[in-house]
Each structure stands twice: as structure tokens, then as C-alpha cells.
C-alpha positions in Angstrom: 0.0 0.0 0.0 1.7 3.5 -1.3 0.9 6.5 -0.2 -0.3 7.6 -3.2 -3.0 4.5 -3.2 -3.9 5.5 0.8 -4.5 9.4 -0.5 -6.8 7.7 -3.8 -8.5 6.1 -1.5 -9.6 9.2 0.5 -10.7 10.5 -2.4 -13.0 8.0 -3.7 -14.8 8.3 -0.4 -14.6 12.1 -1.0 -16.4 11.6 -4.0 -18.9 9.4 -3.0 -21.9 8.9 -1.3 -21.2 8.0 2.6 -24.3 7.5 3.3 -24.1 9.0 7.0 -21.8 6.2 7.6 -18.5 7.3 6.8 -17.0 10.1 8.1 -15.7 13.4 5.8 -12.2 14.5 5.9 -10.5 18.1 5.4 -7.0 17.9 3.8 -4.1 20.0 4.5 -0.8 20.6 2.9 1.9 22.4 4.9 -0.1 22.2 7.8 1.4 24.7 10.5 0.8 24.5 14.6 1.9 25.5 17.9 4.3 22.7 19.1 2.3 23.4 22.7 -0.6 22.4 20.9 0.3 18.7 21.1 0.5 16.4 23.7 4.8 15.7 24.5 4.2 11.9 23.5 1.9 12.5 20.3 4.1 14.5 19.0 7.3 12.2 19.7 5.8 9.2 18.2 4.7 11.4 15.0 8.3 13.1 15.2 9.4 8.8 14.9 6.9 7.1 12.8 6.7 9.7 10.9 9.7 11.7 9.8 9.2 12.6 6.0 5.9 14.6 6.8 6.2 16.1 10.3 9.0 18.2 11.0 9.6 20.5 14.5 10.9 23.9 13.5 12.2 25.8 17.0 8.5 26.3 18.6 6.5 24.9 15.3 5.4 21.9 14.1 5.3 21.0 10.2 3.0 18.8 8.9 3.3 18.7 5.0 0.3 16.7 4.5 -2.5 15.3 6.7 -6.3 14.8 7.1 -8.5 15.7 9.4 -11.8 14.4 11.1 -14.5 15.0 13.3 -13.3 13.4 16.9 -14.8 10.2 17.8 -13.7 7.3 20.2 -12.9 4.2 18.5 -15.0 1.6 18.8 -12.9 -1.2 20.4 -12.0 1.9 23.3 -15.6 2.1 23.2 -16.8 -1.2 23.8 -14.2 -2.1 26.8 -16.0 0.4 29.2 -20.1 -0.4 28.4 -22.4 -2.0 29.7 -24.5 -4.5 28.5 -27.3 -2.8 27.0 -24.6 -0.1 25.1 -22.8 -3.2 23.9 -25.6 -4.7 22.6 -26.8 -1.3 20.8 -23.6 -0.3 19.8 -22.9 -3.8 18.0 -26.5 -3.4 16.2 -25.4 -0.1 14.7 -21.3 -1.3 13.9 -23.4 -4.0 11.4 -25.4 -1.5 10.0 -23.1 0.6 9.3 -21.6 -2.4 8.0 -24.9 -3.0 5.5 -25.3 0.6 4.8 -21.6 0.8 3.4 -22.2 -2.3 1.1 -26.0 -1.0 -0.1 -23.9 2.0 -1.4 -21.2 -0.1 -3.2 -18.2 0.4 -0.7 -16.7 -2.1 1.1 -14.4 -1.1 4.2 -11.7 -3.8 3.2 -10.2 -3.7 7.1 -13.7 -4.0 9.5 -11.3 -4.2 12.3 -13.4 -2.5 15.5 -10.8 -0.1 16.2 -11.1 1.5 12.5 -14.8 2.7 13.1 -15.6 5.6 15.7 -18.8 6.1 18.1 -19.9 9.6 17.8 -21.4 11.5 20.8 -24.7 11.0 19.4 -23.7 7.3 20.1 -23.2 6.5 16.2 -21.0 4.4 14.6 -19.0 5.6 11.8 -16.1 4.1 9.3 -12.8 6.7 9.4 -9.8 4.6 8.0 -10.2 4.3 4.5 -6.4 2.5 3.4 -8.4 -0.8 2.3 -11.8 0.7 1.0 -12.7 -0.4 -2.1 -15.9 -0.7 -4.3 -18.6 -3.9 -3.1 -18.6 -4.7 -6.8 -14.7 -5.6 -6.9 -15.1 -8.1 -4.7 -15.2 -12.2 -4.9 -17.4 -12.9 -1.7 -16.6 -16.9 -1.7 -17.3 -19.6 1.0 -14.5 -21.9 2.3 -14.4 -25.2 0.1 -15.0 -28.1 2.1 -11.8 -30.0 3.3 -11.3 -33.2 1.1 -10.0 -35.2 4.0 -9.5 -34.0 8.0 -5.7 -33.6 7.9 -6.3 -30.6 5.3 -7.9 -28.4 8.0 -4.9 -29.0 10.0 -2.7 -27.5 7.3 -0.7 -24.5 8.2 -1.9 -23.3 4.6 -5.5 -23.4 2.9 -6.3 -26.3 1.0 -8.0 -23.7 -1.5 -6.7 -21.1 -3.5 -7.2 -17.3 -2.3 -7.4 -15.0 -4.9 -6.0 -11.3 -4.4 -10.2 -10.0 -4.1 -11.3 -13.3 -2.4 -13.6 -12.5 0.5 -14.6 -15.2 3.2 -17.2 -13.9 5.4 -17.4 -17.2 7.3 -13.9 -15.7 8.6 -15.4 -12.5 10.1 -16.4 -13.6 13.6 -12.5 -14.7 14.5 -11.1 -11.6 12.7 -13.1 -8.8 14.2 -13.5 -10.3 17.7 -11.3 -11.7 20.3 -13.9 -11.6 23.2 -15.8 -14.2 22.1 -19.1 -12.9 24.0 -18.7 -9.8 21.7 -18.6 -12.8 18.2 -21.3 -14.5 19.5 -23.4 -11.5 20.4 -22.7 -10.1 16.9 -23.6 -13.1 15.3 -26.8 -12.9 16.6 -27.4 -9.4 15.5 -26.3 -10.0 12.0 -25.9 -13.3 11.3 -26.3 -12.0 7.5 -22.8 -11.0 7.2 -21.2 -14.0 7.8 -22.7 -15.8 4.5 -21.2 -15.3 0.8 -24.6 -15.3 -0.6 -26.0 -11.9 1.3 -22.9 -10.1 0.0 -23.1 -11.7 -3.5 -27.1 -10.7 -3.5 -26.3 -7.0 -2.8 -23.5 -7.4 -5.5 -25.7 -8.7 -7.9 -28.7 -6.0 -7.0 -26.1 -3.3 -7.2 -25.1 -4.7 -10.9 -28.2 -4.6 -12.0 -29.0 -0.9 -11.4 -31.2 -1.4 -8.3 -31.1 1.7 -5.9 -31.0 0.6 -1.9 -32.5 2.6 0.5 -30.4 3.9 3.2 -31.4 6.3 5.8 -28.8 8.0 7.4 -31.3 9.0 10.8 -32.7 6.5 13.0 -36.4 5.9 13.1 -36.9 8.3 16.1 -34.6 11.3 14.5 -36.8 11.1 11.1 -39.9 12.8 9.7 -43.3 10.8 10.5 -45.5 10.1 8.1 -48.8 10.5 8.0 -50.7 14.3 7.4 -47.5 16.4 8.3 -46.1 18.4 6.0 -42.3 18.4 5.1 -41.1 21.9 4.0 -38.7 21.5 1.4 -36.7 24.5 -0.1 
């Protein structure tokens, strides 16, 4: 992954619909701040990691190129310190955002929990967009049955894995180490974890369907009925 492929891939999501879901950047060249403006150990690790694009001059800090969003804790951060009820709400909206993404053509590429953010209206939104690609480029596929036992023992798949191969069965492991948190999400959207619902929105999506998305919960819309919306 170049840097010129990461900075693409912030603007394809510039570009495109995000569907309340992922969030919008601002993008700076020759950004300029107060060194006192950052925290002594931010700024050391971005001084380390780093080096090419941030540079300290006497009481300044450099920045030759950088993005910036809205603040949100990450989700993982997020989900060590609810409770039960948050978790289980929380989790409902991280798959939704999930669907919401893929009804709009974009897969995240890296769902990893610690890549989406919880705003403070307790909404969960995708920020790091190095893997994002379109749902379309995909090959959602489900694991081949083994042959014979000794093959699921194999250090290696028995299958071949193409470069845009996609096995949701491998979701549950990959995203979550508590496995209270797997099962629980699982249960909440047990959709994701089968090739066929991602090759059905493929498929819809090829064939020029449009699928809804609302980016406002039930509660936060319009109600139907005799109201009137004004539109302007």
C-alpha cells in the first residue's frame, strides 16, 4: 500500500456517497501548529513514525500533509467500558453501518473494530479508509470443504485465495477476540457471515437497483402521516 494508493483512497470516499456512515475528511498541505498544541508523547511518536511529513521547526510543528476528522472514540476503546445494553446497541449499529456501506457499493476492506468511531450521538461511523474499495470488486466466496481431516490441520489453505477473495465465514475470529462480543454479533447480524448476502447486494447493485439507506434512526426522522415536510 503506497501513499499515493492510501490518498486515492480518500478521495474515492470524498467523492462518494457515505451514506451517514463514513465520516468526511478536510485535507491539509503544509499544515502549521503550535508545538504546545500537542501532547509531548503525540508529538514524539509522529516526530518517529513519521519523519518525512512532520517536522519540529524551534517552537512549530510542520505537517506537509494530513487529514483531518471529526473526533470520535474508536469503537474497540468504546466497547471495553459499556455495559451491557450499550454493547448490545452499539454492536446493532457497527453491522449497520456495515450493511449501509455495502447497499452504497463500498466495502471497508479492514472492518477491524478499532477503525470505526462512536460519535457522541452514540453512532458508529467508518474513518480509515487504506483498504476501502468498491462492493462490486469483490469475490465474496465460502470456504471449500476439506477433502479429508488432515487438510484443516494444514498450516496453509487447502484452497486457492485469490487477491479480491472475500470469506465472510472468517469474520467472527477476525473482528472479535472476546468471544461474547462474536457470539453476540452473530446474533445481531448473522447476514454477514454468508457469501450469498454479500453476492445478492453485488448482484442488486449490478443490475442498477437503488437501496434505500437512511442515514437517521427511526426516532430522529420525519413521521409520516398528514405532516407536512417543507422543502426549499
Amino acid at each position: 500500500m503506497s501513499r499515493d494508493n492510501v490518498r486515492e483512497k480518500y478521495r474515492l470516499v470524498k467523492r462518494h456517497d457515505r451514506v451517514g456512515r463514513m465520516a468526511d475528511t478536510q485535507e491539509f498541505s503544509n499544515f502549521i501548529a503550535r508545538k504546545d498544541h500537542f501532547d509531548p508523547e503525540c508529538l514524539k511518536e509522529l516526530l518517529e513514525v513519521a519523519p518525512s511529513t512532520v517536522e519540529l521547526r524551534d517552537d512549530k510543528v510542520l505537517i506537509k500533509h494530513c487529514y483531518t476528522e471529526r473526533m470520535m472514540m474508536p469503537l474497540n476503546l468504546y466497547l471495553e467500558q459499556s455495559d451491557e445494553q450499550e454493547t448490545r446497541a452499539i454492536l446493532k449499529d457497527y453491522g449497520n453501518a456495515i450493511k449501509q456501506m455495502a447497499a452504497a457499493n463500498i466495502f471497508p476492506g479492514d472492518m477491524l473494530l478499532k477503525n470505526f468511531g462512536v460519535t457522541r450521538h452514540g453512532r458508529v461511523v467508518f474513518y480509515d479508509y487504506d483498504e476501502i474499495c468498491y462492493l462490486t470488486e469483490c469475490n465474496f466466496r465460502k470456504i471449500p470443504e476439506a477433502r479429508y481431516p488432515e487438510q484443516e490441520m494444514m498450516d496453509e489453505p487447502w484452497y486457492s485465495v485469490g487477491p479480491n477473495d472475500i470469506f465472510p465465514e472468517e469474520f467472527g475470529p477476525f473482528l472479535f477476540a472476546d468471544i461474547k462480543l462474536r457470539r453476540l454479533f452473530l446474533e445481531l447480524h448473522p447476514e454477514l457471515f454468508e457469501a450469498n448476502y454479500w453476492q445478492g447486494l453485488q448482484n442488486a447493485i449490478t443490475e442498477g437497483q437503488v437501496i434505500d439507506v437512511y442515514p437517521y434512526r427511526n426516532k430522529q426522522r420525519f413521521a409520516g402521516g398528514d405532516q407536512a415536510v417543507l422543502t426549499y
